[in-house]
C-alpha positions as a Markdown table, in Angstrom:
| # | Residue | x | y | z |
|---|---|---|---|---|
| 1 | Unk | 0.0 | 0.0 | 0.0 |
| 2 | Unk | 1.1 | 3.5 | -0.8 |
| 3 | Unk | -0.2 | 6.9 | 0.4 |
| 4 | Unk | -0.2 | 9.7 | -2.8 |
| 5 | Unk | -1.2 | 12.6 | -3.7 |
| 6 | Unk | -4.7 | 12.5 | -5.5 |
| 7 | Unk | -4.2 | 13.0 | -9.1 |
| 8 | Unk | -7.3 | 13.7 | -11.9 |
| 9 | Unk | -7.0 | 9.9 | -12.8 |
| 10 | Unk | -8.3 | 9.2 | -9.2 |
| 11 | Unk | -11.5 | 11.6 | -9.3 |
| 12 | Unk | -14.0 | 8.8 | -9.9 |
| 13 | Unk | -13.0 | 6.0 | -7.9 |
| 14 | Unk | -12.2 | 8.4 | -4.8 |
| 15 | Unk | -15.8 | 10.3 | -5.2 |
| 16 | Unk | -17.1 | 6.5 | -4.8 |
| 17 | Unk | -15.1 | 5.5 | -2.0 |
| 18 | Unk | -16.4 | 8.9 | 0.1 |
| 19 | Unk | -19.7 | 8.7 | -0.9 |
| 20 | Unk | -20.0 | 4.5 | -0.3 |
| 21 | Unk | -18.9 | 5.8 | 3.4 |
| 22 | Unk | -21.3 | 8.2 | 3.6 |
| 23 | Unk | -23.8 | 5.8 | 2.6 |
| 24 | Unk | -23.0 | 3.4 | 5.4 |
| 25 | Unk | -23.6 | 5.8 | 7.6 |
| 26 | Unk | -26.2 | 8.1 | 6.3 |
| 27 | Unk | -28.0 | 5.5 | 4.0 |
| 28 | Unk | -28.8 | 6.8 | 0.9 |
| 29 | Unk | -26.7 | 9.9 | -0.5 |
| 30 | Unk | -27.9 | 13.3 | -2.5 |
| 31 | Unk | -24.4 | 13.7 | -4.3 |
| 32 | Unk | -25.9 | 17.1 | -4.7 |
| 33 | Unk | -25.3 | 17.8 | -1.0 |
| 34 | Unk | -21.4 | 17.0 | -1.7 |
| 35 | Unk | -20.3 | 19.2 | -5.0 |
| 36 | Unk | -16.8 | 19.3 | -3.8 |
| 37 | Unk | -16.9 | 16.0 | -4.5 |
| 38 | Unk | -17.5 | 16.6 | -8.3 |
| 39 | Unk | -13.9 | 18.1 | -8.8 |
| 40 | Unk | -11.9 | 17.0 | -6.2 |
| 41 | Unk | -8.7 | 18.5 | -7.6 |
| 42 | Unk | -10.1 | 21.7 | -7.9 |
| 43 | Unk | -12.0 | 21.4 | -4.5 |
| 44 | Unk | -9.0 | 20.9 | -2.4 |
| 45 | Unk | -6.4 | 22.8 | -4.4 |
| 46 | Unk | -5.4 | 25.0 | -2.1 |
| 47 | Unk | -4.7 | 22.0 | 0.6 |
| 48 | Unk | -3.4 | 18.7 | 0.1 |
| 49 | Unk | -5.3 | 15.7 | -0.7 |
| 50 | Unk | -4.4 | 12.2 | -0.4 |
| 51 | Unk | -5.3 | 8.8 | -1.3 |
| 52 | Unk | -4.0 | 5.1 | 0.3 |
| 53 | Unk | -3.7 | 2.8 | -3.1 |
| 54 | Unk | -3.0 | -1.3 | -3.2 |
| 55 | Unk | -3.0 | -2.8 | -6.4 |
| 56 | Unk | -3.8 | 0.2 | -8.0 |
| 57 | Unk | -7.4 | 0.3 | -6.3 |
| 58 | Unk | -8.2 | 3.5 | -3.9 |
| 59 | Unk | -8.4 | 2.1 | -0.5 |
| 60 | Unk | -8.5 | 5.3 | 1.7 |
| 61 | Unk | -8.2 | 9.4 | 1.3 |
| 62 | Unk | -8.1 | 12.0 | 3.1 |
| 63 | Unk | -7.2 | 16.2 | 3.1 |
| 64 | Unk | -5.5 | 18.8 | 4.6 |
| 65 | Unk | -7.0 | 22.8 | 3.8 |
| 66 | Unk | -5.8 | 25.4 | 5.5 |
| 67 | Unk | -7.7 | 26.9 | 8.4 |
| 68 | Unk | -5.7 | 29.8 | 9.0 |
| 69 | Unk | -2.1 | 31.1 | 8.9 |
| 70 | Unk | -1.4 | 28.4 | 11.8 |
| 71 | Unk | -4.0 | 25.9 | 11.5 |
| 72 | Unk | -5.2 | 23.3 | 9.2 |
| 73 | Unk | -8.4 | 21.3 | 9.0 |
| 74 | Unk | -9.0 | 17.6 | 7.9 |
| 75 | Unk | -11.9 | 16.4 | 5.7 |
| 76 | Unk | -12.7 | 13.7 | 3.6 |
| 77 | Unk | -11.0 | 10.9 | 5.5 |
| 78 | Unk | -12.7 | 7.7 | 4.3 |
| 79 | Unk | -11.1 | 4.3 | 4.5 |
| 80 | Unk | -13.0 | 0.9 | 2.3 |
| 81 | Unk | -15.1 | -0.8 | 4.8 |
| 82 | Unk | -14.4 | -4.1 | 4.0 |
| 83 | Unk | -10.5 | -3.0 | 5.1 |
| 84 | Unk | -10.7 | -0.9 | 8.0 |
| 85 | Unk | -8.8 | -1.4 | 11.3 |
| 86 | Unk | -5.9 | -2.5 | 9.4 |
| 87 | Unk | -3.8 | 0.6 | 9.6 |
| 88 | Unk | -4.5 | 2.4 | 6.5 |
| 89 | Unk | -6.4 | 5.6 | 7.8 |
| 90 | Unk | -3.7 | 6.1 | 10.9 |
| 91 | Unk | -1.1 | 6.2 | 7.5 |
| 92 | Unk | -3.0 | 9.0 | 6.2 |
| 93 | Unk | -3.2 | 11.1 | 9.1 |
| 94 | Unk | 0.3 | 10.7 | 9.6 |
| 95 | Unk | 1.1 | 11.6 | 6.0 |
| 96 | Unk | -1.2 | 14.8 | 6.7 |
| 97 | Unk | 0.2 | 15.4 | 9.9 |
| 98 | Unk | 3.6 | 15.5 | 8.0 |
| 99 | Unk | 2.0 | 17.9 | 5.7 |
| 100 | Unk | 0.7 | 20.1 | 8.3 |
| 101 | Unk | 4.2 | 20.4 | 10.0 |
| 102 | Unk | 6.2 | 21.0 | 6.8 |
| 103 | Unk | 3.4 | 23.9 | 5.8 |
| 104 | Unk | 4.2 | 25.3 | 9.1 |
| 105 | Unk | 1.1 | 24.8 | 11.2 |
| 106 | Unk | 0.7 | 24.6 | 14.8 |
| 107 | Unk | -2.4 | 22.8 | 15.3 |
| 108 | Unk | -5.0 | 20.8 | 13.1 |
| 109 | Unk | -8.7 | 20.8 | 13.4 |
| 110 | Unk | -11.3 | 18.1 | 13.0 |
| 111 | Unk | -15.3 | 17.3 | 13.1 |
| 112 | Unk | -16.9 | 14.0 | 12.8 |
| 113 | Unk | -20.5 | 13.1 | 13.5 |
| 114 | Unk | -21.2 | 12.3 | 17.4 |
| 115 | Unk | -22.9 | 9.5 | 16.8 |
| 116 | Unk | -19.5 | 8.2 | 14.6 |
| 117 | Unk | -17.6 | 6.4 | 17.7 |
| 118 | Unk | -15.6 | 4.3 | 15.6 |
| 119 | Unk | -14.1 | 7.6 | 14.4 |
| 120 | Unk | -14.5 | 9.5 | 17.6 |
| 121 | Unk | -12.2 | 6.7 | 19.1 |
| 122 | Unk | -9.8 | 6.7 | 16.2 |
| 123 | Unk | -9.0 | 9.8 | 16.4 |
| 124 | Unk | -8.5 | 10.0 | 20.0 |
| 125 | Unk | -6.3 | 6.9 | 19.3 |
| 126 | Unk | -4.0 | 9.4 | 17.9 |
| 127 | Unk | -3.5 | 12.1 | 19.6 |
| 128 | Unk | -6.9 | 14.4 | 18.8 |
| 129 | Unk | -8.4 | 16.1 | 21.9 |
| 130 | Unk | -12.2 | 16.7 | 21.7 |
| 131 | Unk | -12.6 | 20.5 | 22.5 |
| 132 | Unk | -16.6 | 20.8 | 22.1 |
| 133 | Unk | -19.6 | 19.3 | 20.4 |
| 134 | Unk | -21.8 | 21.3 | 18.1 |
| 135 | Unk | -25.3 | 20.6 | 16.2 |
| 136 | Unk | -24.2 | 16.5 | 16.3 |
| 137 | Unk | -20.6 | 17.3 | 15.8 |
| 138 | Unk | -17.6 | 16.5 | 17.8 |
| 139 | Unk | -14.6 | 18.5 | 17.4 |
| 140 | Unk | -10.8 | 17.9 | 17.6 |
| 141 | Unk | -7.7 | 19.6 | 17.9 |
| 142 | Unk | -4.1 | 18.2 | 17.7 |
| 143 | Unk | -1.0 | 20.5 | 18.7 |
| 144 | Unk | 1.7 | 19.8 | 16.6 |
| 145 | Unk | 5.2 | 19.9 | 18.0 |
| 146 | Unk | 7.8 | 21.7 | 16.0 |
């Protein structure tokens, strides 16, 4: 398995991959409700966007977008449910975390869905401190040592 940057030749099978994880947890998806989804390159050029490939299938993703001058946020992590728990989306948060340090940011940001605890617990796995819920959402920070 590699982590890589997204490239145009991934748009169609990452879109999938995000919105079958969606699904699983929303049941059925309006792709209308996710247009950044439609151009991922575009979307997320101003971040960094990655994607966890084996065999040349997309496995996992995941992004970086700045928040501020000293913070970045992540979105889109997503990791095939028939593979999870086997290391791939800890891979991409530490390629993103490498990301975040090398851009120069202090901290990184996060929401999932409260009701998510599979993700609330992997991301407090890692390091991410909850800091308050919001309208369903729990939130995250992570201070990054320089």
């Amino acid at each position: 398995m590699i982590i890589r940057p997204f490239t145009p030749s991934d748009q169609h099978a990452t879109k999938q991959l995000i919105l079958d994880g969606l699904a699983e947890y929303w049941g059925e998806i309006d792709p209308t409700l996710n247009p950044d989804l439609n151009q991922i390159e575009d979307s997320y050029r101003e971040g960094y966007f990655v994607v966890a490939e084996k065999n040349g299938v997309i496995i996992g993703c995941g992004a970086l977008i700045p928040k501020d001058d000293q913070s970045g946020q992540i979105v889109r992590m997503s990791v095939d449910s028939k593979i999870r728990r086997a290391g791939i989306g800890r891979k991409i948060l530490d390629e993103l975390v490498r990301y975040a340090i090398t851009t120069g940011f202090t901290s990184i940001i996060l929401e999932t869905t409260i009701t998510w605890e599979d993700a609330i617990a992997f991301y407090k796995s890692y390091g991410f401190q909850p800091t308050y819920e919001k309208d369903g959402d729990q939130y995250f920070v992570y201070h990054l040592n320089k």
